[in-house]
ZAKESE-72249 format. One record per residue (C-alpha): residue in one letter; x, z, y; residue number from 1. Coordinates in Angstrom, 1 decimal, always signed. Example, Ala and Ser with C-alpha at 12.3 -4.5 7.8 and 13.67 -1.06 7.14 Angstrom:
REM residues 2
REC resn   east     up  north resi
REC    A  +12.3   +7.8   -4.5    1
REC    S  +13.7   +7.1   -1.1    2
END
This chain:
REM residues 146
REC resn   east     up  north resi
REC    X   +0.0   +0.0   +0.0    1
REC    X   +2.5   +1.1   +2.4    2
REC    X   +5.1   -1.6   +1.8    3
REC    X   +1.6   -4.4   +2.3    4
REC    X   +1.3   -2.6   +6.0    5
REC    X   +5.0   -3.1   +6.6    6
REC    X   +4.6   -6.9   +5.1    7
REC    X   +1.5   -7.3   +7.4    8
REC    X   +3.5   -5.8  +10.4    9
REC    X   +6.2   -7.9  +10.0   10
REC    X   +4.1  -10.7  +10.1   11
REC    X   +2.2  -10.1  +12.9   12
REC    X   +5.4   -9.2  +15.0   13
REC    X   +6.9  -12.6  +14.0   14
REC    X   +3.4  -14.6  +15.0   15
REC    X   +3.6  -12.5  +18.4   16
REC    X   +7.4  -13.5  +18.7   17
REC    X   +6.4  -17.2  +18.0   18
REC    X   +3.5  -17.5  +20.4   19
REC    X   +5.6  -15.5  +22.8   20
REC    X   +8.5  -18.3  +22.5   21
REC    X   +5.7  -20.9  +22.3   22
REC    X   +4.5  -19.3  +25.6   23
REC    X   +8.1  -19.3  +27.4   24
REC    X   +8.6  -23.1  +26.5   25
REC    X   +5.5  -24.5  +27.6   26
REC    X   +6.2  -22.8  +31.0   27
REC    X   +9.2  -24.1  +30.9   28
REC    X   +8.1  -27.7  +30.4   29
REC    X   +5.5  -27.0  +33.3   30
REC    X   +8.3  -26.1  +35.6   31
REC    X  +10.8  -28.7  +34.6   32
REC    X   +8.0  -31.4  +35.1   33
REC    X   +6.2  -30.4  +38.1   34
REC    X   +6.3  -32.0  +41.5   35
REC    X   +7.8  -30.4  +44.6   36
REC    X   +4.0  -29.0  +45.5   37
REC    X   +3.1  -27.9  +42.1   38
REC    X   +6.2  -25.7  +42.3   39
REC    X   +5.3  -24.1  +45.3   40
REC    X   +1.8  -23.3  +43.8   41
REC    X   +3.4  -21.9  +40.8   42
REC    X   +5.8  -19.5  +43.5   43
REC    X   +2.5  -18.4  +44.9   44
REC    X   +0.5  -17.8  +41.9   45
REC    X   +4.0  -15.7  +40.7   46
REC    X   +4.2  -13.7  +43.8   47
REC    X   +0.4  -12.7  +43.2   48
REC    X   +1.1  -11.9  +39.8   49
REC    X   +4.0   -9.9  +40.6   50
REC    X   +2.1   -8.6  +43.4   51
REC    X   -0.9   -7.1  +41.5   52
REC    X   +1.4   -5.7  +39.3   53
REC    X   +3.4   -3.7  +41.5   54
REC    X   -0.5   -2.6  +43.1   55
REC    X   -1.3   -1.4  +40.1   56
REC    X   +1.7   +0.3  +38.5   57
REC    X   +1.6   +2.2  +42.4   58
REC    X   -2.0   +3.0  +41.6   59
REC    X   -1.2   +4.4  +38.1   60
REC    X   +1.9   +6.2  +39.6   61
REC    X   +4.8   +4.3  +38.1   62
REC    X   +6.7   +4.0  +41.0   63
REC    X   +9.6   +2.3  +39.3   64
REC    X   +7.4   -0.8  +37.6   65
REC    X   +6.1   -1.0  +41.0   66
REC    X   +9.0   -1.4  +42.7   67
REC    X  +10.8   -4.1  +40.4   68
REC    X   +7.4   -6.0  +40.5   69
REC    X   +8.1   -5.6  +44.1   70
REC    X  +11.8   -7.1  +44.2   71
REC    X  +10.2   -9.9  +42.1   72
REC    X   +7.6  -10.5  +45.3   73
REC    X  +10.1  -10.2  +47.6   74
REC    X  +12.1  -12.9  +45.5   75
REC    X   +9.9  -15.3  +45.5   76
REC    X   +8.7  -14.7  +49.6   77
REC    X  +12.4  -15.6  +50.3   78
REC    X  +12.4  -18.6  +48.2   79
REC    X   +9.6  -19.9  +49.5   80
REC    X  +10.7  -19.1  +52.4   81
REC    X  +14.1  -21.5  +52.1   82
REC    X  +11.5  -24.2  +51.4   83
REC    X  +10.2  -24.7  +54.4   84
REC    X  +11.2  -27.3  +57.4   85
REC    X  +11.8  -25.8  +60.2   86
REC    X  +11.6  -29.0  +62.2   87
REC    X   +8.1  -28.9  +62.3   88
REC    X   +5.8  -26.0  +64.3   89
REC    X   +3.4  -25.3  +61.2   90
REC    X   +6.8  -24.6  +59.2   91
REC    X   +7.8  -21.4  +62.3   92
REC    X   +4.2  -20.2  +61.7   93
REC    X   +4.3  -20.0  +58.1   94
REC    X   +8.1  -18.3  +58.3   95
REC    X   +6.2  -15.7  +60.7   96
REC    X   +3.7  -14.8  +58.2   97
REC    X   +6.3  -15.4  +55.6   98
REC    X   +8.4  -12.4  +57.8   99
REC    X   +5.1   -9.9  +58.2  100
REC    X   +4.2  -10.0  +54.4  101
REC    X   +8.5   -9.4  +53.4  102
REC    X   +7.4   -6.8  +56.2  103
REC    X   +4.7   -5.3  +53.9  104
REC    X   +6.4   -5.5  +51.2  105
REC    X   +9.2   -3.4  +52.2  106
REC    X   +7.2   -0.8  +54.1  107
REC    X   +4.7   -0.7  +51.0  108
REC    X   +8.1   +0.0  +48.8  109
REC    X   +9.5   +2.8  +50.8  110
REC    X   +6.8   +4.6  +51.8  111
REC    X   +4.7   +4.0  +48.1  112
REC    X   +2.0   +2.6  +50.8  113
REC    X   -0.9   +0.7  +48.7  114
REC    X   -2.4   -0.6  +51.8  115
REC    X   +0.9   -2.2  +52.5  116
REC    X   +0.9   -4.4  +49.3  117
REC    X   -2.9   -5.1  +49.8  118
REC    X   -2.4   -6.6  +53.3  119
REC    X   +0.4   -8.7  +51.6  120
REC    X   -1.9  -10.0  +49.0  121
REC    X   -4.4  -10.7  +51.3  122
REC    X   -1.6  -13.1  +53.2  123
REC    X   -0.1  -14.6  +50.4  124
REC    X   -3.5  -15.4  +48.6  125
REC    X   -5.0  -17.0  +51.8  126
REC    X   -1.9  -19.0  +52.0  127
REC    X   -1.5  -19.7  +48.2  128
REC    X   -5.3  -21.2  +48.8  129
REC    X   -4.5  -23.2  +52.0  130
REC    X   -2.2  -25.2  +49.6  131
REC    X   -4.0  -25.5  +47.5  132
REC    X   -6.8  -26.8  +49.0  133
REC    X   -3.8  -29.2  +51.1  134
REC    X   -2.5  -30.4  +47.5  135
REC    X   -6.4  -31.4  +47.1  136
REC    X   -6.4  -33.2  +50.1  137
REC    X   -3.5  -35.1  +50.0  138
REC    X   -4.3  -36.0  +46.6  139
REC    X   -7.8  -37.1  +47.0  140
REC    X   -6.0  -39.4  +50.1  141
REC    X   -3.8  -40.7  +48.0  142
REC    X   -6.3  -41.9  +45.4  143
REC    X   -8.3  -43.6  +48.5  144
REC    X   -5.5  -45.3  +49.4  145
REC    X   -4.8  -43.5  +53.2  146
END
C-alpha cells in the first residue's frame, strides 16, 4: 500500500514537473515570437502579476514575498521604461507616470504601505489597457489598409 502512494507520488510530481516545463517553453516560444508591441503587453501583464502578488503576500503579512514580488515590479517599470522614445511628447508623459508608479512602489516597500501598491496597479492597469486597446487600433487600421 504504502510503496503504491510513493509510486503514485512520484508520478504525479513528474506529470507536475512535465506540465511545468511544458509551461516554461510555451512561454518561451510566446516571447521569442512576439512582436515589439506584444512584448510590451506581456511586461505589463507581468508587472500586474507581480504586482498583485506583492499586494497580497503584504495583506497576508509576508513581507519578504512581498518585497521580491516588488523588485520584480520595479524591474519590469524600468524596462519599460528604456522602451520608450523620448523624442516624442506622449513618450515624457508616460516616463512621468512611469516615475510616480516606481514612486509607489518604493514608498509601498518601505513603509509596508498597501495603498501605495494599489495606486500603482491602478496606473499600470490603465496604461496596460491604453495599449492594449492602441495595439487594437493599429491593427484594425492595418487590416483597412490606412
Amino acid at each position: 500500500m504504502v510503496v503504491e502512494y510513493v509510486q503514485q507520488w512520484k508520478l504525479r510530481g513528474s506529470e507536475s514537473m512535465l506540465n511545468s516545463q511544458m509551461a516554461a517553453a510555451y512561454k518561451n516560444q510566446q516571447i521569442m515570437t512576439a512582436s515589439p508591441e506584444q512584448l510590451t503587453l506581456l511586461l505589463y501583464n507581468g508587472a500586474l502579476r507581480f504586482l498583485n502578488e506583492s499586494i497580497q503576500a503584504l495583506e497576508s503579512g509576508d513581507k519578504e514575498k512581498s518585497h521580491n514580488a516588488n523588485l520584480r515590479v520595479q524591474a519590469i517599470v524600468h524596462e519599460l521604461m528604456g522602451t520608450l522614445d523620448m523624442n516624442y511628447e506622449i513618450s515624457q508623459n508616460w516616463a512621468a507616470l512611469y516615475e510616480y508608479i516606481e514612486h509607489c512602489l518604493i514608498e509601498g516597500n518601505i513603509q509596508k504601505d498597501v495603498q501605495q501598491l494599489y495606486n500603482a496597479k491602478e496606473i499600470l492597469e490603465d496604461m496596460r489597457n491604453t495599449w492594449q486597446e492602441a495595439m487594437k487600433l493599429a491593427q484594425q487600421a492595418k487590416v483597412a489598409g490606412v
